[in-house]
C-alpha positions as CSV (number, residue, x, y, z in Angstrom):
1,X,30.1,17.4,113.9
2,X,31.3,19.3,110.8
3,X,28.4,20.2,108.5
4,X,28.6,19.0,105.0
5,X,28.5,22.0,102.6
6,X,27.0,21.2,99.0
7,X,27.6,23.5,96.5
8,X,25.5,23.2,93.2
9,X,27.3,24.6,90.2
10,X,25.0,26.8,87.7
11,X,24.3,24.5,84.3
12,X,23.0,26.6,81.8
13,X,19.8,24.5,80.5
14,X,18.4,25.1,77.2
15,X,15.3,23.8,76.1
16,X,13.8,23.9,72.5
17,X,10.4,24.7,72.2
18,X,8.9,23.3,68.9
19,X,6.9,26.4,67.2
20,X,3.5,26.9,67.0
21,X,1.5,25.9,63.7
22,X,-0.4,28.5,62.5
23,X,-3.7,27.7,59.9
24,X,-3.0,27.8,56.3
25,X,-5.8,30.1,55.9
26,X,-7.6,32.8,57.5
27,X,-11.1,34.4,57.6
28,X,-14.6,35.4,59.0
29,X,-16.3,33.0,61.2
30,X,-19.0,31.8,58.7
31,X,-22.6,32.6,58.9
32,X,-24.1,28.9,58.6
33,X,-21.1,28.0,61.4
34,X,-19.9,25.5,59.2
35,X,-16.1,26.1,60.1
36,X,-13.7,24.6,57.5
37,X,-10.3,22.9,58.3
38,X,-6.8,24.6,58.6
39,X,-8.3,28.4,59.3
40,X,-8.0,30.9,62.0
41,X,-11.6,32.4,62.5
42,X,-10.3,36.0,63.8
43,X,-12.0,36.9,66.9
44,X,-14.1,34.7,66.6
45,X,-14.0,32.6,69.8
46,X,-17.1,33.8,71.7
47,X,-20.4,32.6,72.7
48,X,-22.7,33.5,70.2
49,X,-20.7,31.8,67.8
50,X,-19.2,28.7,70.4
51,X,-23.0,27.2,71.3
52,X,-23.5,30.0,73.8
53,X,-20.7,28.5,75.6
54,X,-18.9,31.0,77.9
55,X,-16.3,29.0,79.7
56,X,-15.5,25.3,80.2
57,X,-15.9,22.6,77.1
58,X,-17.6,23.3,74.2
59,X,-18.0,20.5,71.2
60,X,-17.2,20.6,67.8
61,X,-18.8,17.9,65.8
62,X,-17.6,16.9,62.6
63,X,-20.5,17.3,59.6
64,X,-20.6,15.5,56.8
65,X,-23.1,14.8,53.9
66,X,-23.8,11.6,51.6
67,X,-21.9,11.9,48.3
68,X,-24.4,10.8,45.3
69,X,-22.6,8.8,43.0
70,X,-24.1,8.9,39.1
71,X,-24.0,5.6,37.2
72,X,-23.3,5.4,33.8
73,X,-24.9,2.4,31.8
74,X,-22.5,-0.3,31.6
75,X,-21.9,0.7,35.3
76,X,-22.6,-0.7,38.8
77,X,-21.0,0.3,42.6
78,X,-19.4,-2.4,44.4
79,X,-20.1,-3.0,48.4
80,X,-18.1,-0.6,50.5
81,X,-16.7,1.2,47.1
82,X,-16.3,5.3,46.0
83,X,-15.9,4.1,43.1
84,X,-17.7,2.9,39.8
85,X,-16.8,0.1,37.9
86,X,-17.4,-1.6,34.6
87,X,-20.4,-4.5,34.6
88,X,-18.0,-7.5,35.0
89,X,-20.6,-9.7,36.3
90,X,-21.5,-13.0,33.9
91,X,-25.2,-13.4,34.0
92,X,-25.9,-9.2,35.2
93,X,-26.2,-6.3,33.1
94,X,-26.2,-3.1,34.3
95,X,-28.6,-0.4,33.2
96,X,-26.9,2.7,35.1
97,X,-28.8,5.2,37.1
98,X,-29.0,9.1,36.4
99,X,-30.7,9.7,40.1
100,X,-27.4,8.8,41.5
101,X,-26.6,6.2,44.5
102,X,-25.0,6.5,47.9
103,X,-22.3,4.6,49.0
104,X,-23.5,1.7,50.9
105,X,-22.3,-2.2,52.2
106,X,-24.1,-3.7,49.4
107,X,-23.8,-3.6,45.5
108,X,-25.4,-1.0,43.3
109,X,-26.5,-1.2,39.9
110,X,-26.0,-4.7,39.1
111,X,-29.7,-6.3,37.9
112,X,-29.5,-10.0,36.8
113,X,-30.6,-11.4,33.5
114,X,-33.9,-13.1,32.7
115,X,-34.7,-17.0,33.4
116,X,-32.1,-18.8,30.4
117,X,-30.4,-16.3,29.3
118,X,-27.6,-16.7,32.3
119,X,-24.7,-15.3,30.0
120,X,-23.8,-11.4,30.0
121,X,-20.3,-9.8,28.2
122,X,-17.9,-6.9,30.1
123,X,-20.0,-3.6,30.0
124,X,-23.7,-5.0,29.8
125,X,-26.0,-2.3,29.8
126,X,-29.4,-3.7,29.0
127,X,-31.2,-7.3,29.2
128,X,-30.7,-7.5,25.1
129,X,-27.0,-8.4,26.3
130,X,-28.4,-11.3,28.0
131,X,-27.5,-14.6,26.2
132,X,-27.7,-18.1,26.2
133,X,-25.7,-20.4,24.6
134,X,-26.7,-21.7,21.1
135,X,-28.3,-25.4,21.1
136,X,-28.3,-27.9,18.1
137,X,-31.8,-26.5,17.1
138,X,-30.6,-23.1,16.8
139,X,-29.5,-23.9,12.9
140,X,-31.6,-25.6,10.7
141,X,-29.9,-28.6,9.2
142,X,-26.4,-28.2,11.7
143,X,-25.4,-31.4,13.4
144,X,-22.8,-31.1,16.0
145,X,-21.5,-28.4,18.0
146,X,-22.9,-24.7,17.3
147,X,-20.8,-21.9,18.1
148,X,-22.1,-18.2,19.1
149,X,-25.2,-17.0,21.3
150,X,-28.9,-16.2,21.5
151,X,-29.7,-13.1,23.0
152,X,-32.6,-12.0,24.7
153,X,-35.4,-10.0,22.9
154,X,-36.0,-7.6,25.6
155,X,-39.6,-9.2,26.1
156,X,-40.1,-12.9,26.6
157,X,-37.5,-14.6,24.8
158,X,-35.1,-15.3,22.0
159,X,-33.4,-12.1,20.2
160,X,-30.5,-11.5,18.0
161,X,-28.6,-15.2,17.0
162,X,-24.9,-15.3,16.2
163,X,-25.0,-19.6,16.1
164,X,-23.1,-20.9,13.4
165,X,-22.9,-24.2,12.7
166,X,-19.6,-26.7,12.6
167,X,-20.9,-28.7,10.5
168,X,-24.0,-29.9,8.7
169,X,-26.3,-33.0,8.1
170,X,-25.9,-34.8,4.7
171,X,-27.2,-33.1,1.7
172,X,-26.3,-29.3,3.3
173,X,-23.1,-27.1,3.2
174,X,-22.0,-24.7,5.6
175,X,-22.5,-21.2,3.6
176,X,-20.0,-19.0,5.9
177,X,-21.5,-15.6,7.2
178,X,-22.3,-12.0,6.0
179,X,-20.1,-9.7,7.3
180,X,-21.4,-6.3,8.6
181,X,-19.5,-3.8,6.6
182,X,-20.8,-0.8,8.1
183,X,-19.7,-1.9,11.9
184,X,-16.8,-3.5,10.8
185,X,-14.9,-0.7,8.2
186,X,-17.7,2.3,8.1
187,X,-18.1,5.1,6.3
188,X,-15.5,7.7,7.2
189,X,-12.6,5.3,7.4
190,X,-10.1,6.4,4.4
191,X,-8.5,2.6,2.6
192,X,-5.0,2.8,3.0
193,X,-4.6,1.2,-0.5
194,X,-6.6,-0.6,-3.7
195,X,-5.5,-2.9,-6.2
196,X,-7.9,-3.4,-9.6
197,X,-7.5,-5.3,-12.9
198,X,-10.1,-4.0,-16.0
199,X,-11.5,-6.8,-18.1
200,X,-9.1,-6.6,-20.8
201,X,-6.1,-7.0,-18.2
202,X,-5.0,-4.0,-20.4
203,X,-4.9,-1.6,-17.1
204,X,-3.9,-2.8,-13.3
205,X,-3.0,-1.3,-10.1
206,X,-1.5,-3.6,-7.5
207,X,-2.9,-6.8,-9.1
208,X,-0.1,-9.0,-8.1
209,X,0.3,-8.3,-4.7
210,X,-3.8,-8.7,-4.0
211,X,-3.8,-11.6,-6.2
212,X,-6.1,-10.3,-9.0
213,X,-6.6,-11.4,-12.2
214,X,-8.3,-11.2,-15.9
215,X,-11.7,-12.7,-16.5
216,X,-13.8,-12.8,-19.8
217,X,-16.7,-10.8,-18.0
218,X,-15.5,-8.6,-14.8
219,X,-13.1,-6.2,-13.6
220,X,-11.7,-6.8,-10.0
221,X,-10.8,-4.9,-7.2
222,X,-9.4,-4.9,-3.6
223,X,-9.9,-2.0,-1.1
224,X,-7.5,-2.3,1.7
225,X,-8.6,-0.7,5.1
226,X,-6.1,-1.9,7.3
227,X,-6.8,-3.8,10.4
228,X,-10.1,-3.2,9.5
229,X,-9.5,-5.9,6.5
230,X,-10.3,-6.0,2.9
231,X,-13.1,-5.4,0.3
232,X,-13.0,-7.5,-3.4
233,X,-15.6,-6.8,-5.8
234,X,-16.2,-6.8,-9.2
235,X,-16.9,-3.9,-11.8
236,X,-18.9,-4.3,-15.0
237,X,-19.9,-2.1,-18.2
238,X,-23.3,-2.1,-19.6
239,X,-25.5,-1.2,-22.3
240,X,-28.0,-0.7,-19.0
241,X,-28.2,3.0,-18.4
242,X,-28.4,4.2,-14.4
243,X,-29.8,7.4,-13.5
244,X,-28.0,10.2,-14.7
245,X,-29.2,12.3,-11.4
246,X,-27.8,9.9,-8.9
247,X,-25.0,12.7,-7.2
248,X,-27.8,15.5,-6.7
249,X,-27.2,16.9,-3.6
250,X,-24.2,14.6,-2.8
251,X,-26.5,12.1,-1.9
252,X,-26.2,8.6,-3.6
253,X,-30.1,7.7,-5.2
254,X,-30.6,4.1,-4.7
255,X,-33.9,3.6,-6.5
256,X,-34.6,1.0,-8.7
257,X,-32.6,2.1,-11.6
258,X,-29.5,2.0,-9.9
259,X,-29.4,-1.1,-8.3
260,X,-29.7,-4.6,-10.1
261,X,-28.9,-7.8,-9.8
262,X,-28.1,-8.7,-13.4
263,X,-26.8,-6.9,-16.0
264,X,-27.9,-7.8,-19.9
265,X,-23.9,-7.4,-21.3
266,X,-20.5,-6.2,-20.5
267,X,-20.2,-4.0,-23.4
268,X,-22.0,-0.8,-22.7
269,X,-20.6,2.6,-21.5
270,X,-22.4,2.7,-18.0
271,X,-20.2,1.6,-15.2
272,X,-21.4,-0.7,-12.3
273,X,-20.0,-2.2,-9.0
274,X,-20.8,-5.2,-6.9
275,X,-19.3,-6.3,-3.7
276,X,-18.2,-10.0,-3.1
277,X,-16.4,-10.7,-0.1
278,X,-14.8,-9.4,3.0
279,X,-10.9,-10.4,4.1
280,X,-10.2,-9.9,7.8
281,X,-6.8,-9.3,9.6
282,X,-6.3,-12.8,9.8
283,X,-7.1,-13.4,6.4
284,X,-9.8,-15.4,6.4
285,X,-12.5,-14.8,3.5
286,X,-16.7,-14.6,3.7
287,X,-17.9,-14.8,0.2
288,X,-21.3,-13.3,-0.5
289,X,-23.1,-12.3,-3.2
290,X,-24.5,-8.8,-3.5
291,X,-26.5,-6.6,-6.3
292,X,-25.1,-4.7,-8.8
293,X,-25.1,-1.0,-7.9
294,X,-24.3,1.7,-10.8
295,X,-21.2,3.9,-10.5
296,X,-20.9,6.3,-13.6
297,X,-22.0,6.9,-16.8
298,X,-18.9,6.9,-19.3
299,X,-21.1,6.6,-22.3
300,X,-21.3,10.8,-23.5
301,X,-17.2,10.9,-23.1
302,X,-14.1,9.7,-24.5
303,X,-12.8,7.7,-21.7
304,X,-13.2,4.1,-21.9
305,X,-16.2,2.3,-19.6
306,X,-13.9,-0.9,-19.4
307,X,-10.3,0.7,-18.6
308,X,-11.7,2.9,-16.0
309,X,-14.3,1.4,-14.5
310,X,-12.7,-1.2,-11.4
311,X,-10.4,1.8,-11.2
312,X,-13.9,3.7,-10.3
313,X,-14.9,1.8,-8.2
314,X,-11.7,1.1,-6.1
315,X,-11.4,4.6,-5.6
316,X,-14.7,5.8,-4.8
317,X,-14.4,3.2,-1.7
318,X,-10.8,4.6,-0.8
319,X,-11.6,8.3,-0.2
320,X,-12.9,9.7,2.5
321,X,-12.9,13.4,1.9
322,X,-15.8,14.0,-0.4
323,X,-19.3,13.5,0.5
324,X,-20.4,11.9,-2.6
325,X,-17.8,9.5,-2.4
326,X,-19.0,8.6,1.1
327,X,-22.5,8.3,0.1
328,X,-21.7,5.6,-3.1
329,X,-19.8,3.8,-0.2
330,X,-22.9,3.8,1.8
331,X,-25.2,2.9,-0.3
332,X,-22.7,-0.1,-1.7
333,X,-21.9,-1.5,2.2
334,X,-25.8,-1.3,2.4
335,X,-26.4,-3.8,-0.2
336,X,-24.3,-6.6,1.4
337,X,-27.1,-8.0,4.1
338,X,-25.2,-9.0,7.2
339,X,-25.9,-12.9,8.0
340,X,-24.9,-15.4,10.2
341,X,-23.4,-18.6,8.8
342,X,-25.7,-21.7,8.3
343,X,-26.0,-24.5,6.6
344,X,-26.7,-24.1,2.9
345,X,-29.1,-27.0,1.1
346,X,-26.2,-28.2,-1.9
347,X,-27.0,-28.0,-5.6
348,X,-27.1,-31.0,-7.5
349,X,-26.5,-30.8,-11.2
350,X,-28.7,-33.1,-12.8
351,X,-27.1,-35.1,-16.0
352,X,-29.9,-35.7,-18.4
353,X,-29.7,-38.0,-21.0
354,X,-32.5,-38.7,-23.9
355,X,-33.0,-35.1,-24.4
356,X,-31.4,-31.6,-25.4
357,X,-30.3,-28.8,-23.8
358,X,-33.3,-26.8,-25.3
359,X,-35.4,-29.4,-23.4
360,X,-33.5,-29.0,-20.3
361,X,-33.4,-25.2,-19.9
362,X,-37.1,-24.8,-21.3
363,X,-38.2,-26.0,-17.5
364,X,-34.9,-25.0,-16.0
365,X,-34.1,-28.9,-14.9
366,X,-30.0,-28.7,-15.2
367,X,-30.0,-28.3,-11.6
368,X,-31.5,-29.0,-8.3
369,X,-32.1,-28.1,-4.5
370,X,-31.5,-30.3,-2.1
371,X,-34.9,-30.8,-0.1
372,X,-36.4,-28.8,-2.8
373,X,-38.3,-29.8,-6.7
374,X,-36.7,-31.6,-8.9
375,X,-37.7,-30.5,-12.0
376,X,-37.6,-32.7,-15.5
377,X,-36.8,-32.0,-19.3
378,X,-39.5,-30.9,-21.5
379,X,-40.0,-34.0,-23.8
380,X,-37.2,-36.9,-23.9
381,X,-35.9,-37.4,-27.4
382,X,-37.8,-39.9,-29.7
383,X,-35.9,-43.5,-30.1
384,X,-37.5,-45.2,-33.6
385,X,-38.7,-48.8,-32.4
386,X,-38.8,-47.8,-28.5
387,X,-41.4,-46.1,-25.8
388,X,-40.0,-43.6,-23.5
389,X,-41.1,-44.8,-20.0
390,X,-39.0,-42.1,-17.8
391,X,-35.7,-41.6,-16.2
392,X,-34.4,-43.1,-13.6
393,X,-31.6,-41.7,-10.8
394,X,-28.4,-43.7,-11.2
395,X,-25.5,-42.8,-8.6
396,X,-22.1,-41.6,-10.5
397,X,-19.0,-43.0,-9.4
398,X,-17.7,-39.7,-7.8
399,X,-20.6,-37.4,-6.7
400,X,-19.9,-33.6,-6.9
401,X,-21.3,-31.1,-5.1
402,X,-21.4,-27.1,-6.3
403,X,-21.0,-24.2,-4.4
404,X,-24.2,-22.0,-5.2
């Protein structure tokens, strides 16, 4: 039998061998034996450092600590979260927490609001942002719906009220509210332009396109701030003097002599301003009625009280680089009391007949409250042949109410 010979040819193999990672970082095997990721510890392996481990296994547990996470008010930690969030819970607030919380499988920070007052805004912070909804009851006088909310005192019950009502039982008017000027424009913000008319019309700035005109008693003005709205007022020379010492310091001095709410005439040299309503973005205007609050003193110099005075007062409210300037804005945003709307009783003018207008004013009967005292002439006027036995209400054909 011939033997089968089986040659194997040589075939050159060639492997590739991936290369060895080597640690980003190298160093001394730390003292505490906390060893850190990515490092070669040089010479490092032996038994006093490894557990006392010569040969074998030897573990190496991973150690980790609790991170404490701070939270701002306004702030809770969701279930299973690193990560703070806004209060954007209705009927929560969120008082924050400066000792810090872990991370856990529950919420953090979240605390809810008192018995009826279930209502809470985006970034709650304290149970005064607790609200309930307004009721009927909420506004004196309001019938229908009331808009806005009641918010919790901090205590044991109702706080701060922004109801306003829709509409109002017979005999009332809805007055509209008070804005806030200080929150709303402040002090700091510059106008980005004014518009005034003096009370001769003989000097203007802007007056058409803010809609001003002349009147037998006032200047006018407008201060624009932008999307932060408008300002109109009205300016007014007296004979009534303010104090002369009012800038000292840069400080505005509202005491007594400086602030008023009348003035005698509109002839003197002493120049005075008032505020009376606010125009938002939208253009919707809250009347109010303010004080008078004294300005300048244009008496002692040649310019003239009435063609500078809105112009005064316009441009005291525009700047916002000098600190007297911001002070007079101040102390003129702090005589406009912030209000919520609510219904208003009407006033009734009263057409007597049988007496005189010296009868009429002497007990100040022309006009009345609704709800309130009516108040009657002095005497009725004598009729030869016939007994005055009163007077007696009789309904007009058109009734008119006035807006006080």
């Amino acid at each position: 039998m011939k033997q089968k010979l089986y040659f194997t040819s040589a075939i050159a193999m060639v492997f590739v061998v991936p290369a060895i990672a080597e640690p980003t970082y190298t160093g001394e095997f730390p003292s505490g034996g906390l060893m850190q990721a990515d490092y070669t510890y040089t010479n490092a392996a032996t038994s006093t450092n490894m557990a006392g481990v010569y040969e074998g296994t030897v573990n190496a547990e991973a150690q980790y600590e609790d991170v404490l996470y701070q939270l701002a008010e306004g702030e809770y930690l969701p279930a299973n979260s690193e990560t703070p969030i806004t209060c954007n819970q209705n009927g929560y607030f969120c008082p924050g927490d400066s000792n810090g919380v872990y991370y856990q499988s529950y919420v953090q920070g979240l605390t809810q609001c008192p018995n009826g007052y279930t209502n809470s805004g985006n970034g709650a912070s304290a149970n005064t942002d607790c609200f309930r909804t307004c009721l009927n009851t909420d506004v004196d006088h309001s019938t229908g719906a009331v808009n806005g909310a009641v918010y919790y005192n901090g205590t044991n019950g109702d706080g701060v009220s922004t109801c306003a009502p829709t509409a109002c039982l017979n005999g009332y008017h809805i007055k509209s509210a008070t804005p806030n000027l200080m929150s709303i424009i402040g002090v700091t913000n510059a106008a980005t332009n004014i518009g005034y008319v003096t009370l001769d019309g003989k000097e203007e700035s802007n007056a058409a396109t803010y809609g001003l005109s002349t009147t037998n008693d006032f200047g006018k003005f407008v201060v624009d701030f932008g999307n932060s709205g408008k300002i109109t007022g009205l300016s007014q020379c007296s004979t009534r003097s303010g104090d002369t010492n009012t800038w000292a310091n840069s400080t505005y001095n509202t005491i007594e002599g400086n602030v008023t709410n009348t003035l005698p005439d509109n002839t003197g040299g002493y120049c005075y301003c008032k505020l009376d309503g606010y125009i938002s973005n939208t253009g919707v205007l809250q009347s109010f009625v303010a004080p008078w609050l004294f300005i300048f003193d244009y008496s002692s110099t040649s310019d003239s009280c009435i063609s500078r005075c809105a112009y005064r007062c316009a441009s005291y409210l525009q700047r916002n680089d000098v600190s007297r300037v911001l002070a007079f804005r101040e102390a003129l945003f702090d005589t406009v009391i912030p209000s919520t709307a609510m219904c208003k009783a009407n006033t009734i003018t009263i057409n007597w007949t049988g007496t005189t207008d010296t009868e009429i004013n002497a007990n100040n009967a022309g006009t009345a409250t609704y709800g309130s005292d009516i108040r009657t002439p002095r005497s009725a006027t004598p009729v030869p042949g016939k007994t005055f036995t009163g007077w007696r209400f009789v309904a007009p054909e058109q009734a008119s109410v006035s807006e006080p």
